[in-house]
N, C-alpha and C positions, 0 to 999 in steps of 0.2 A: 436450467436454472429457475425458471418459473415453475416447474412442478416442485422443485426443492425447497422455492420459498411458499406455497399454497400449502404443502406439507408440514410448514415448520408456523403458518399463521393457523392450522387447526389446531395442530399439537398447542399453541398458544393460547388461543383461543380454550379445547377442551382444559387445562389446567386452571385457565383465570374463573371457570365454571366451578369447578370442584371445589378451588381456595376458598372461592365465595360462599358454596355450600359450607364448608368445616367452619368458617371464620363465624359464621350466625348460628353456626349448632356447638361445634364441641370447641372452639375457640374461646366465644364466650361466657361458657358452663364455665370451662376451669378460670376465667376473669373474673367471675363473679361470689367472691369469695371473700370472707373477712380476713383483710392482710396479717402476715405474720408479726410485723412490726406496730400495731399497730398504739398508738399511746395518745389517749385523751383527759384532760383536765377537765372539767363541767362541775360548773359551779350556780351553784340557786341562792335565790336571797329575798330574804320575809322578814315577818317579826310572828313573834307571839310569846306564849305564857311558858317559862322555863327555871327551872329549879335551881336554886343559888347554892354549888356546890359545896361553899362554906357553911351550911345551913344544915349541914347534915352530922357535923359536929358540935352542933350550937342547943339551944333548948330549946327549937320547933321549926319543923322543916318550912322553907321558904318556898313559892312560888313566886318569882317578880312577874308582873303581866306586861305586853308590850316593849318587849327585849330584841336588838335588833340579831338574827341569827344566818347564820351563814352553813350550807350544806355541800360536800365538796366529793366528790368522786375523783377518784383517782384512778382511773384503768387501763394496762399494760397486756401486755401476752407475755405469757409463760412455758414452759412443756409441759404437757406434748403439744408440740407443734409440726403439722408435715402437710400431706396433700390433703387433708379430709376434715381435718380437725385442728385446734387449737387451743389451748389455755388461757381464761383471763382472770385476774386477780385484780380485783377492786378494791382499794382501801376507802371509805365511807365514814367522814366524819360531819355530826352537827356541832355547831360553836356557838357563843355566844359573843357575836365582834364587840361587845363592848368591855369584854373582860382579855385581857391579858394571855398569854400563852395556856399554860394545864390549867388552867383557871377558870376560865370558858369552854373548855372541852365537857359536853353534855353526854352525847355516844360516840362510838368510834367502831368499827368493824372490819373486820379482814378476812374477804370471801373470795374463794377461788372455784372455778368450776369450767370444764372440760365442754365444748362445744363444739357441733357441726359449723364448719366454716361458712358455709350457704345456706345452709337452713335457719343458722343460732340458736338450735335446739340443744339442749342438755345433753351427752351422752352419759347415761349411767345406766346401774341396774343395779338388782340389790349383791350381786357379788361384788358390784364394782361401783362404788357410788359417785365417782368422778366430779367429786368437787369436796370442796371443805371450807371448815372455818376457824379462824385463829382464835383460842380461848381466849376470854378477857385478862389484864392482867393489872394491877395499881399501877400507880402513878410510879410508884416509888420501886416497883419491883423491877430488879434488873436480869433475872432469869430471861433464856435464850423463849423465844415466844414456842408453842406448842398449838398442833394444830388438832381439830376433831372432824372427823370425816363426817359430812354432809349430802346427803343425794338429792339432785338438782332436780326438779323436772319443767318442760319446756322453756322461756325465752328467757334469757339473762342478757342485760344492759345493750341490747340493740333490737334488731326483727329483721326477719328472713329478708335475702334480696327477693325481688318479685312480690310486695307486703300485699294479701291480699285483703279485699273490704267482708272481712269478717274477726269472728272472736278467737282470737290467741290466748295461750294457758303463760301468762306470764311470772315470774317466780321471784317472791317476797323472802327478802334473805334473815328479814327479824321474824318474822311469823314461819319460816322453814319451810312453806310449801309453796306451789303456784294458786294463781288465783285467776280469775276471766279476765283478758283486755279485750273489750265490747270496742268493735268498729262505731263511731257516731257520726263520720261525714268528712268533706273536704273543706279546709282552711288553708289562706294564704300566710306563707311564714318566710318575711323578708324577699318575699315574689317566687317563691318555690312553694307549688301545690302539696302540702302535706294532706295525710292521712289520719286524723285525729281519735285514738284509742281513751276508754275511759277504764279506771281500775277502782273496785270497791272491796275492802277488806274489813269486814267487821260493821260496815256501815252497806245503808239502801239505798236506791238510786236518786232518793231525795234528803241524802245525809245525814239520818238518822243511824243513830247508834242500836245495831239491832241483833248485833252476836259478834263481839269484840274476840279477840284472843287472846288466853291463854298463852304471859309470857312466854317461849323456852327458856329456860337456864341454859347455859353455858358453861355452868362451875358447877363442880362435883355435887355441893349437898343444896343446890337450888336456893343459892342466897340472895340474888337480886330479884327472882321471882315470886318468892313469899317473906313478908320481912316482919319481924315483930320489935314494936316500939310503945312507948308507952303515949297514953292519950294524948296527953299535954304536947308532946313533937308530933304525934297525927294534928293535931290541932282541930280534934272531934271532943263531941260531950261525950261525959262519962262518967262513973257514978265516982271514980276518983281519978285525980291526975297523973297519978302513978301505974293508972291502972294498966297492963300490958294488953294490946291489940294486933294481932295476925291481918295483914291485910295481903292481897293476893294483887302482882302485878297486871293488868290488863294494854293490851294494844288494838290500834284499832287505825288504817288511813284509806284516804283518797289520793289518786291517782290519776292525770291526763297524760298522755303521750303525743307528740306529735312526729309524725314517720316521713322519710321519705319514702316513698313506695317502692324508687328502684334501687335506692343499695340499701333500704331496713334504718338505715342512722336514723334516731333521734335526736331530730336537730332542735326539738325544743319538751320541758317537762314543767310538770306541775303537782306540789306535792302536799297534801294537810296532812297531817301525822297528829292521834294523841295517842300520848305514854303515861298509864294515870295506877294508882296504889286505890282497890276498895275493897272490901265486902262482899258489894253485891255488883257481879259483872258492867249491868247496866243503867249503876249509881257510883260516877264516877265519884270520886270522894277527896283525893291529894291527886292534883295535877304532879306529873313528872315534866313535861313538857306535852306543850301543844300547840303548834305553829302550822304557817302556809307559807309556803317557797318557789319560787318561780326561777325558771333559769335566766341568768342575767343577759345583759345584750352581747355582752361579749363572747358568752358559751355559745348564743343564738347564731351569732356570723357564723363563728369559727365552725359550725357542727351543720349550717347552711351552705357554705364554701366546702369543706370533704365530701357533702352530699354532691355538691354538683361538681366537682372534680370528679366521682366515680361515676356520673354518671354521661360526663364527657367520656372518659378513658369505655364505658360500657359504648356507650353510641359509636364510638369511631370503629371499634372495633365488629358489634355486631349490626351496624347498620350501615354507618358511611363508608367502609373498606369492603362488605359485602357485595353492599351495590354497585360501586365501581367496578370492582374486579368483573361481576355479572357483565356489566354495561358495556368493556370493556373485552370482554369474552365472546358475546354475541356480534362486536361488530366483528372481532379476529376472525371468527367465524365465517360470519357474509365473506368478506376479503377473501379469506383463502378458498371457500367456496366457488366465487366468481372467478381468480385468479389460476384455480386450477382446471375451469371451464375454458377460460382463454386461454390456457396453454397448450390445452387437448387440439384446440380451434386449429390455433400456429403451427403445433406438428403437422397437424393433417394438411393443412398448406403447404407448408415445406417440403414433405414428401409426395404429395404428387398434387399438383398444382389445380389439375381437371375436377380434383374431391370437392376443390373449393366453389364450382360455378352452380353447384346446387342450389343448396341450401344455408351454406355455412361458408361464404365468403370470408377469406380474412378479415378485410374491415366492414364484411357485412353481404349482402347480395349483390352481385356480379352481373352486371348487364351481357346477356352473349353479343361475342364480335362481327360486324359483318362479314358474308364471303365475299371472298377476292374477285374480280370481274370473270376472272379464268374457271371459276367453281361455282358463277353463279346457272342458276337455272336457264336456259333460253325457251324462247316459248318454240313451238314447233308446227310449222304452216304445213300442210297438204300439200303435196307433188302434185303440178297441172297433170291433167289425163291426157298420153298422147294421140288424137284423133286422126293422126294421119295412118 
């Protein structure tokens, strides 16, 4: 019965080893994953300078300055979705909160794009561009929405689990391409160590405006990207107020992130954006909008609390279940080790009792017994010599 349980505390023992190996290598691989389900609201809030939609059927386009505005993500997962990949589609609108429902809607966008679960790299390529964008549409137009294929490339609305302190290729959904997110250091956000990313698009690392971009279009004959209007609604000189002016859409922002390092969530953002109509690239001329937006405190928890939810469910899993099991492995171990040492002991006892006054006494070394008076030695005197 003791070799059968010293056998059954290694066998115990060897598996609580192994569990622990798989549960810190390929246990927590596939845990570390951006969930299928996954659904967040993140929401930013600034003010700045933004165009009074009514103004654009009026006699001269409106900038109001100091407007309070509101930036809102909306992102869901979509298909594909399975072990390696996922789809997420963001709806992305700026407002103006002091206007009214379509009233205060400034932009609005609808991007979707196909990403590696763990990495939140883009998967695409030019046969397959895995992602897209919903073409714009009025107000008033009640056509089913239509989409244009888009190809992604690197980080869309999160970062890699494991975020490492360097530059990531992060991808701006109004400018169509990716741009650098530069590592700048560690900051504390609501007592969880972030990872603080910087983004510069069109602007230099001292925000100056120094190679804006070239709206895209979205709509077939590129009408919100070059728009002609006469002077007097540019609200420029001219030699008359009728005169017709071509002016060329331009964008241009800045970007913070703040990461958590071990599940990639972006539990805090920061954003200056300007949207401006000129001439000459780097002589803005009619603001469209240009504001600064910070995620509010509510995004801040909510996106601080997911972070450290994953990376409790990641810790348990690759660290505190690992080391138990280990810890727990190695004593099974000793135990049946020792216990099938003392059982070899007891046989050998059992079966002939003499094996034990060696070395290896059942409870240890064996004192030898004295002989009996009848076996002991006698000493032995000399016979007197007969002289007679």
């Amino acid at each position: 019965m003791m070799r059968i349980a010293a056998c059954g505390l290694l066998g115990l023992g060897s598996a609580l080893i192994i569990a622990a190996l798989l549960l810190s290598t390929y246990t927590s691989n596939r845990l570390a994953k951006i969930p299928l389900d996954w659904d967040a609201t993140l929401v930013s809030e600034g003010k700045g300078r933004a165009l009074d939609p009514a103004s654009l059927s009026g006699q001269k386009f409106i900038a109001d300055p100091d407007k309070p505005l509101a930036l809102q993500e909306q992102i869901s997962t979509v298909s594909p979705a399975d072990a390696t990949k996922v789809g997420l589609q963001a709806g992305i609108t700026l407002r103006r909160t002091d206007k009214q429902g379509d009233a205060g809607l400034i932009l609005a966008t609808v991007d979707t794009v196909t990403v590696d679960r763990h990495s939140a790299e883009a998967i695409s390529s030019d046969d397959n561009p895995g992602g897209s964008v919903q073409k714009p549409r009025a107000i008033e137009d009640e056509t089913p929405p239509t989409t244009i294929a888009l190809k992604h490339e690197g980080l869309s609305y999160r970062f890699p689990f494991d975020t490492e302190k360097k530059t990531y290729q992060y991808f701006d959904v109004v400018a169509q391409r990716a741009f650098d997110a530069n590592y700048t250091g560690e900051e504390d956000v609501n007592g969880l160590t972030a990872y603080h990313f910087t983004q510069n698009v069109g602007y230099d690392a001292n925000g100056k405006l120094v190679e804006p971009v070239s709206y895209p279009s979205l709509y077939d004959k590129d009408e919100d990207s070059k728009v002609t209007a006469r002077a007097v609604q540019w609200g420029v000189e001219a030699e008359r107020e009728d005169e017709e002016i071509t002016m060329t859409r331009y964008y241009a922002a800045q970007r913070e992130f703040w990461v958590d390092p071990v599940s990639g969530i972006i539990v805090k953002s920061k954003e200056h954006a300007l949207h401006y109509y000129s001439r000459d690239a780097l002589k803005p001329e009619v603001p469209m909008v240009d504001y600064t937006v910070q995620s509010n405190d509510e995004t801040v928890e909510k996106q601080v609390k997911a972070a450290r939810d994953t990376r409790d469910s990641l810790s348990i899993w690759s660290n505190i279940l690992p080391i138990t099991f280990a810890a727990l492995g190695v004593v099974a171990l000793v135990g049946g080790g020792l216990l099938g040492s003392f059982s070899l002991r007891a046989e050998s006892a059992l079966i002939d009792p003499g094996l034990d006054t060696v070395d290896h006494g059942f409870f240890g070394r064996r004192s030898p017994e004295k002989p009996s008076a009848s076996e002991a030695d006698t000493d032995k005197f000399p016979s007197p010599r007969n002289h007679l």
